[in-house]
py3Dmol code that shows the C-alpha trace and the ligand (Angstrom):
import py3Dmol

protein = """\
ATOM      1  CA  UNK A   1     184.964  76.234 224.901  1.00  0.00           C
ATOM      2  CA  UNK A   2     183.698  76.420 221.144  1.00  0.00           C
ATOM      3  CA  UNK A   3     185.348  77.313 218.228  1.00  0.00           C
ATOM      4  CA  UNK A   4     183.390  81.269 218.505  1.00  0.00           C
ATOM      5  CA  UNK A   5     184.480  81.216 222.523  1.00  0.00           C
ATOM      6  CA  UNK A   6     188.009  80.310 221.227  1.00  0.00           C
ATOM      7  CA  UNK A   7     188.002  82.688 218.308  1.00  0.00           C
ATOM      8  CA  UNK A   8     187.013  85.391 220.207  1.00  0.00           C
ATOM      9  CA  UNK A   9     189.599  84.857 222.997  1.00  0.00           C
ATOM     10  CA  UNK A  10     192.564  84.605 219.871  1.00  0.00           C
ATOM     11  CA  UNK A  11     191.176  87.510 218.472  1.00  0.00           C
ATOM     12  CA  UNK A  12     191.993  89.112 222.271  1.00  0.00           C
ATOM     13  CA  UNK A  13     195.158  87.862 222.257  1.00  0.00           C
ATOM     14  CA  UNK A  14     196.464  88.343 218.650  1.00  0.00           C
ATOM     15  CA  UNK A  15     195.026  91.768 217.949  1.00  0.00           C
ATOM     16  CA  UNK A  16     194.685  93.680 221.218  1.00  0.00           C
ATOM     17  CA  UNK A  17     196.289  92.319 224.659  1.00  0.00           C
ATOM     18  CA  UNK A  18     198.981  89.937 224.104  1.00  0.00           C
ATOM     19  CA  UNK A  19     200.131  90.544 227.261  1.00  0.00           C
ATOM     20  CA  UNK A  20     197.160  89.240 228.923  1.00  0.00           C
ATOM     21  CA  UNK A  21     198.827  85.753 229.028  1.00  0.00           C
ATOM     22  CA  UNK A  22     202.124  86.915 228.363  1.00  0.00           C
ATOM     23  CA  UNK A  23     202.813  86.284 224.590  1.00  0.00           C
ATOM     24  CA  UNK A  24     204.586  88.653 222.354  1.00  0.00           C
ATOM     25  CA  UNK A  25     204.095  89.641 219.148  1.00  0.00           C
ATOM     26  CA  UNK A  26     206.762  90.297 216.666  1.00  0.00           C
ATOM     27  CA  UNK A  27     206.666  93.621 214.201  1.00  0.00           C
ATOM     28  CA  UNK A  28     204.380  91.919 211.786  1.00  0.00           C
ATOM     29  CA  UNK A  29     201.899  90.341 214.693  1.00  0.00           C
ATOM     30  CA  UNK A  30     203.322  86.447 214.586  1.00  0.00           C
ATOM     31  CA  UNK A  31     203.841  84.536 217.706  1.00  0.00           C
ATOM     32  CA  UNK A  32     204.872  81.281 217.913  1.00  0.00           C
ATOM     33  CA  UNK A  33     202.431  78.488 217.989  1.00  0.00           C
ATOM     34  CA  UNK A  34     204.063  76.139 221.020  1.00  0.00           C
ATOM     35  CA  UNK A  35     204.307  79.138 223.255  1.00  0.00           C
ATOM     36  CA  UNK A  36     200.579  80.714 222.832  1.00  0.00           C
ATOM     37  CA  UNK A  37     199.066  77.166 223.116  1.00  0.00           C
ATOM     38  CA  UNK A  38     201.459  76.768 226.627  1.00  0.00           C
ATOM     39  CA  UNK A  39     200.592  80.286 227.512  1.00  0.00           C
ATOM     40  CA  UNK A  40     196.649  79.533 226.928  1.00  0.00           C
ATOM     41  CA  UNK A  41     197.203  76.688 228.869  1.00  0.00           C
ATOM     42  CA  UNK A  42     198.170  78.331 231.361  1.00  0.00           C
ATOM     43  CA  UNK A  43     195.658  80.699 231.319  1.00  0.00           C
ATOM     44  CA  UNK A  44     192.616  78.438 231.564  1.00  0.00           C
ATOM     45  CA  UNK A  45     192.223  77.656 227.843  1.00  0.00           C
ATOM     46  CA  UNK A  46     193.991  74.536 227.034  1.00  0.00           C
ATOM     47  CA  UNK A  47     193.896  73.877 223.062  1.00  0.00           C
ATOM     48  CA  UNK A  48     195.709  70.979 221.449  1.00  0.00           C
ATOM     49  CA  UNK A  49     197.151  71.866 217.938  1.00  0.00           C
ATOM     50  CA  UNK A  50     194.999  70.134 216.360  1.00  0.00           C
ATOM     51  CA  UNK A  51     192.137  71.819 217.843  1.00  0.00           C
ATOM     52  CA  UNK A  52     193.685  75.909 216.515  1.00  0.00           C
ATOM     53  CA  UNK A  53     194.397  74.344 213.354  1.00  0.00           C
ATOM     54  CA  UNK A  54     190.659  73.798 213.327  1.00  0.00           C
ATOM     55  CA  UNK A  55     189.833  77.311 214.207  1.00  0.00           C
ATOM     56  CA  UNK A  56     192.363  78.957 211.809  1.00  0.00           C
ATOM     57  CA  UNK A  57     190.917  76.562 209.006  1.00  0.00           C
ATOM     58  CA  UNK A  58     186.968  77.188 209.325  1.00  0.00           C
ATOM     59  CA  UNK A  59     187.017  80.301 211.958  1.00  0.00           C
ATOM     60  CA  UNK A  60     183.782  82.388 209.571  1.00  0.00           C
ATOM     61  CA  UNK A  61     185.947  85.231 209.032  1.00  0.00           C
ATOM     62  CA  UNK A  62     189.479  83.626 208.688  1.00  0.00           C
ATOM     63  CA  UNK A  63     190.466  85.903 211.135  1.00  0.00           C
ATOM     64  CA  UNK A  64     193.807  83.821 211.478  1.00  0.00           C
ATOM     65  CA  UNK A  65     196.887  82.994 210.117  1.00  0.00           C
ATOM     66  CA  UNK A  66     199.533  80.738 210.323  1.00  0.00           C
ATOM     67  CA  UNK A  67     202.801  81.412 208.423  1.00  0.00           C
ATOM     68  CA  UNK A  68     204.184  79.096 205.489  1.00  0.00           C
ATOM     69  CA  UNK A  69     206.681  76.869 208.254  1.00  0.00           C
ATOM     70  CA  UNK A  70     203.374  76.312 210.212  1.00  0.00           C
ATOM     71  CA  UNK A  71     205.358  77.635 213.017  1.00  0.00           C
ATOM     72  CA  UNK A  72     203.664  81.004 213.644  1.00  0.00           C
ATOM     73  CA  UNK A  73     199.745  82.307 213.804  1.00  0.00           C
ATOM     74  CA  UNK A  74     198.842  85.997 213.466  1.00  0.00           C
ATOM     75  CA  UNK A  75     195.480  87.581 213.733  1.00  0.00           C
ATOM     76  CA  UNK A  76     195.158  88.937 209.478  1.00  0.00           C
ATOM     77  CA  UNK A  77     194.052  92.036 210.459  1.00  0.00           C
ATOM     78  CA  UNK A  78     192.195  94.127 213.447  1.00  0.00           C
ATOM     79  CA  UNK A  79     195.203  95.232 215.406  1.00  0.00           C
ATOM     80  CA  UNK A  80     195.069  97.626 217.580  1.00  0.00           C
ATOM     81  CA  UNK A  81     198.159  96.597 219.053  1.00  0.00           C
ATOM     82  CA  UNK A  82     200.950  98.337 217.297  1.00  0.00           C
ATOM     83  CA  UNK A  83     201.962  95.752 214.274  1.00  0.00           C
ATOM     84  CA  UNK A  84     202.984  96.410 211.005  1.00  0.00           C
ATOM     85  CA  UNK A  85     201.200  93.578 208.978  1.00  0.00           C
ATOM     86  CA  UNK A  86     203.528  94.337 205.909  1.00  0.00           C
ATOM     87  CA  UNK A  87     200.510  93.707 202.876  1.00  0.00           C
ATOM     88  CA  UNK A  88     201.791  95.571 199.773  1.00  0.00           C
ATOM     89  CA  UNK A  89     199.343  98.495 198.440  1.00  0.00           C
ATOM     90  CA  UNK A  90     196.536  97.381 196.064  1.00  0.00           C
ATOM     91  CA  UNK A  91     194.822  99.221 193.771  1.00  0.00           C
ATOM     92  CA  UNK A  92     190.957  98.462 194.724  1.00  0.00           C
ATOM     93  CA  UNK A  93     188.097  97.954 192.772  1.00  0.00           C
ATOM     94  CA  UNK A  94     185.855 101.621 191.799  1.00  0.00           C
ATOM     95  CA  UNK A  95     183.612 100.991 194.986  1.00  0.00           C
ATOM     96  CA  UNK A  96     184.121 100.104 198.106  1.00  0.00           C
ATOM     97  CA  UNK A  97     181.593  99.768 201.353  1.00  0.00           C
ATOM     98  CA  UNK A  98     181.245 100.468 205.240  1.00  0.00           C
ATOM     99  CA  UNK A  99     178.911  99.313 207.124  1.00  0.00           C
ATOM    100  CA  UNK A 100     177.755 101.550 210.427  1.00  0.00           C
ATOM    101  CA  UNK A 101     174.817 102.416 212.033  1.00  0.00           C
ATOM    102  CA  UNK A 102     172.283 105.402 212.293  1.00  0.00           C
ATOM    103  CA  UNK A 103     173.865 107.463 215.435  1.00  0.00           C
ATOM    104  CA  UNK A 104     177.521 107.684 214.015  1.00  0.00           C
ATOM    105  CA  UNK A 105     176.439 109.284 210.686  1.00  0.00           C
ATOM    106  CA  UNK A 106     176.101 112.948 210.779  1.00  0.00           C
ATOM    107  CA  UNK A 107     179.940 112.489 212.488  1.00  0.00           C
ATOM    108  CA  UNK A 108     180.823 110.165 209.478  1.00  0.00           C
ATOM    109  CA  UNK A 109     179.773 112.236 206.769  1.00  0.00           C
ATOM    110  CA  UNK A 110     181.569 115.535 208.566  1.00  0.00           C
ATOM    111  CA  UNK A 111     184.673 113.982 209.477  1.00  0.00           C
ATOM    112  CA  UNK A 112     184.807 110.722 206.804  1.00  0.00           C
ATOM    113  CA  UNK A 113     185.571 107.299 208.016  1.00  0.00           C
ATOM    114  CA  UNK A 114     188.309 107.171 211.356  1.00  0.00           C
ATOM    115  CA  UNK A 115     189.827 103.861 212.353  1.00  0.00           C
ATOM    116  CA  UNK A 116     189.117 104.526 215.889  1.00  0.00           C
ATOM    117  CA  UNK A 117     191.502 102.316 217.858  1.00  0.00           C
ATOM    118  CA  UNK A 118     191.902  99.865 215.594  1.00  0.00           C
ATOM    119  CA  UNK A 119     195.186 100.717 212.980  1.00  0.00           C
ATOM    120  CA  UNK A 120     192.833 101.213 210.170  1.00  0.00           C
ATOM    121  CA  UNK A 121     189.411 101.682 208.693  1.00  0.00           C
ATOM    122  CA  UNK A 122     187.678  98.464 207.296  1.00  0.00           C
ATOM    123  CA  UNK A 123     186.458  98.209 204.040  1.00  0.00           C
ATOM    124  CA  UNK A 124     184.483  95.561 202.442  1.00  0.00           C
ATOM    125  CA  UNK A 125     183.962  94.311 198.446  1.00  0.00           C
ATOM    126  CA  UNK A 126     180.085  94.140 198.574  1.00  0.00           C
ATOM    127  CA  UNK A 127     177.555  95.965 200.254  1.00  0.00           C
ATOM    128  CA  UNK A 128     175.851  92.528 202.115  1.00  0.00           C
ATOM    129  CA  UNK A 129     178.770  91.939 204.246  1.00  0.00           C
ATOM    130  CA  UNK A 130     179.144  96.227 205.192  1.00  0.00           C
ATOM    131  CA  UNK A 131     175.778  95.521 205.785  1.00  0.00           C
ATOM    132  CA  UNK A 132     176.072  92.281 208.313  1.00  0.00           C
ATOM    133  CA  UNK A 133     179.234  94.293 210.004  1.00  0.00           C
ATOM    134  CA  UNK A 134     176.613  97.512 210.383  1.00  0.00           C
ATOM    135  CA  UNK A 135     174.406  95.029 212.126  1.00  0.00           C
ATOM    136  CA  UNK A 136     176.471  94.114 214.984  1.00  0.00           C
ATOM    137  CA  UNK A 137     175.782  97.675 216.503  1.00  0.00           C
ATOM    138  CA  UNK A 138     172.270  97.738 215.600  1.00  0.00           C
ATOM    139  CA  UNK A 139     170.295  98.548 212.308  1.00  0.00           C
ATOM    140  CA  UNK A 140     172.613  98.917 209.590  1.00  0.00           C
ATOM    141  CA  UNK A 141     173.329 101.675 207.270  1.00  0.00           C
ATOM    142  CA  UNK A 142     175.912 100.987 204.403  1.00  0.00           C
ATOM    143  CA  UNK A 143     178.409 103.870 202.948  1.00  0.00           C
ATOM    144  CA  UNK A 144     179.724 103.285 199.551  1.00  0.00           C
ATOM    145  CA  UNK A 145     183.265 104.645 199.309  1.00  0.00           C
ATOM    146  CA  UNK A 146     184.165 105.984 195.741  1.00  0.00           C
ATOM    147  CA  UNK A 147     188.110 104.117 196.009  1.00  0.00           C
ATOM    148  CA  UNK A 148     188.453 104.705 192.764  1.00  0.00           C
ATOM    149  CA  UNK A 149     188.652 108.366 193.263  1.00  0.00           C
ATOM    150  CA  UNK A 150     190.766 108.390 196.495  1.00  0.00           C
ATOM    151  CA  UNK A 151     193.181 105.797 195.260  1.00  0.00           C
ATOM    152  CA  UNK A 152     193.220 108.345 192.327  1.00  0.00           C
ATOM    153  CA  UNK A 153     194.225 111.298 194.614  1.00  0.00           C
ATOM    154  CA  UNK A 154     196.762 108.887 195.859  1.00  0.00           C
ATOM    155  CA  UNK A 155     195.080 107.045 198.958  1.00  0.00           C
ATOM    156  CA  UNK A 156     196.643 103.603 199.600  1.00  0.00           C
ATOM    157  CA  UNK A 157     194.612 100.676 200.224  1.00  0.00           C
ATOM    158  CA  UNK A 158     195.943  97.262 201.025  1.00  0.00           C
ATOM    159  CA  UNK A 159     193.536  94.138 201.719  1.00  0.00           C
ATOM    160  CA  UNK A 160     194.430  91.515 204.311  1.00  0.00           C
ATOM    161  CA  UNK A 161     194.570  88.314 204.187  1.00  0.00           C
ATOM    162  CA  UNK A 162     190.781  88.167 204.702  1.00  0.00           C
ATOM    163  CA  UNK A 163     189.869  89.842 201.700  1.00  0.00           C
ATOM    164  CA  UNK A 164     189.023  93.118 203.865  1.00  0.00           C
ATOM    165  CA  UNK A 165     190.001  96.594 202.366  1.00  0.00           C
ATOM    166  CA  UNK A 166     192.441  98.990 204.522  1.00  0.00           C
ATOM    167  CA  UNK A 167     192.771 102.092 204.422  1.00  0.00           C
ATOM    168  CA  UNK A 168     194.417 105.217 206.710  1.00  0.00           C
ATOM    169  CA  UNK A 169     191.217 106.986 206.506  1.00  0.00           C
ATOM    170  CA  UNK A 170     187.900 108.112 204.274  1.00  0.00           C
ATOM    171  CA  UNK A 171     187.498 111.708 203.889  1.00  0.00           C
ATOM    172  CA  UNK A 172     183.764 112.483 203.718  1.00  0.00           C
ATOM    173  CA  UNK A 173     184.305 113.651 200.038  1.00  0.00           C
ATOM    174  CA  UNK A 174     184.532 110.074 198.913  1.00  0.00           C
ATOM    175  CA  UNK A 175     181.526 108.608 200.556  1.00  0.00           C
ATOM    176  CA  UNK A 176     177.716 108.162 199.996  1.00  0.00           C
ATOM    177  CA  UNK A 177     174.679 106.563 201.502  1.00  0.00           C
ATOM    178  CA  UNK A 178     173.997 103.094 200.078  1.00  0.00           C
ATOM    179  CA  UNK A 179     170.041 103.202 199.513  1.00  0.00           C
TER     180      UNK A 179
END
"""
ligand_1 = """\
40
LIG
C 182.496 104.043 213.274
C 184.698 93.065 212.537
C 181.935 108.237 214.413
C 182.457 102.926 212.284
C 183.801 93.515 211.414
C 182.275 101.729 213.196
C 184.740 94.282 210.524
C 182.873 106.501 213.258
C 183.015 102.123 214.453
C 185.822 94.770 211.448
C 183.702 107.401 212.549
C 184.365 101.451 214.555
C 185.810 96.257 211.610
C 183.590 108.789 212.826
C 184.113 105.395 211.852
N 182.700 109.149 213.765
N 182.008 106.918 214.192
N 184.314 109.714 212.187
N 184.453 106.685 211.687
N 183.159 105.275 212.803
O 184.667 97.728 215.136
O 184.375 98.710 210.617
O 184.664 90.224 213.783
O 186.562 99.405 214.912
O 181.395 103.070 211.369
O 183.163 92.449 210.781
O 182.720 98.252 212.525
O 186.471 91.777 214.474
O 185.158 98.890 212.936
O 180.915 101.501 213.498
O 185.304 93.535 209.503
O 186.886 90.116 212.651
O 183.215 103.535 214.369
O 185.540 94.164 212.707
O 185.444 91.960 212.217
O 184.145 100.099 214.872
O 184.509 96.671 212.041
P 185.207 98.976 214.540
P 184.103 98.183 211.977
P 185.899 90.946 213.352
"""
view = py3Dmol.view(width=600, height=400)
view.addModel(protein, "pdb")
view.setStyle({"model": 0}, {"cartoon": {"style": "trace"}})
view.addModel(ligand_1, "xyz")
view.setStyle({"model": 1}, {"stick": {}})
view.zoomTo()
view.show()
């Protein structure tokens, strides 16, 4: 399989369906290396160390993490199994984007920004990369979120380990189409 085939089934395993090879996550999403390498294994994907080290090193996104003993890997942040990923509160910078697409906007700008299953809504720094995560539903339309405002009216943001912005939700107050 190649490193987006392998990233893709990690990303399966460490944010949504753990249980789909029978790994658990702790509170804070970790597993334990040896035992989701055996479990992949197991499960059809057989991946040396060497070879997840790879993908947790150059995966595009650095989806992944592994923990300071080089013991445990988590998946930074996309969860929408239940795990508490334990990044302190940030204060953000004045603007923040979201990318979406046409068909989900009048909702967006009635209701603001929902995390939908996942545990929370995604933020990025700069509008080109809202833009490119727009575009994997289609033609992309970029929000700018005012987080200086709602961190202001006490909204907490935290950003993973990816450098993407979290946040509970985006009230339609705080957000404006990019031109
Ligand atoms: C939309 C990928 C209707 C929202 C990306 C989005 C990102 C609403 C979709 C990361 C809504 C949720 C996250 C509302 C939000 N009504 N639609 N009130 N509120 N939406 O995939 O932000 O490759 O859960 O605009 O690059 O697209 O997985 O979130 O279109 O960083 O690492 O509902 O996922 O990263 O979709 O993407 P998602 P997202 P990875």
């Amino acid at each position: 399989m190649d490193v987006v085939g392998i990233s893709k089934r990690l990303s399966y395993v460490l944010r949504h369906q753990p249980g789909s090879i029978g790994v658990t996550l702790d509170d804070a999403g970790w597993t334990d290396v040896d035992a989701l390498l055996n479990a992949l294994a197991g499960h059809g994907l057989p991946l040396t160390r060497a070879e997840l080290d790879h993908v947790v090193a150059t995966n595009d996104k650095r989806r992944f993490a592994v923990d300071e003993s080089g013991t445990r890997v988590r998946a930074s942040q996309g969860h929408s199994h239940r795990v508490d990923l334990g990044y302190v509160a940030e204060p953000p910078p004045p603007e923040l984007f979201h990318g979406t697409v046409d068909r989900f906007l009048a909702a967006i700008l009635a209701e603001g920004l929902r995390p939908g299953r996942r545990h929370a809504v995604h933020l990025s720094a700069d509008a080109a990369t809202a833009r490119t995560v727009g575009g994997r539903r289609g033609h992309p339309v970029v929000l700018r979120v005012d987080a200086a405002a709602m961190a202001a009216a006490g909204h907490r943001f935290t950003r993973s380990a990816n450098g993407v912005w979290l946040v509970d939700a985006v009230p339609p107050a705080y957000l404006a189409q990019q031109r």
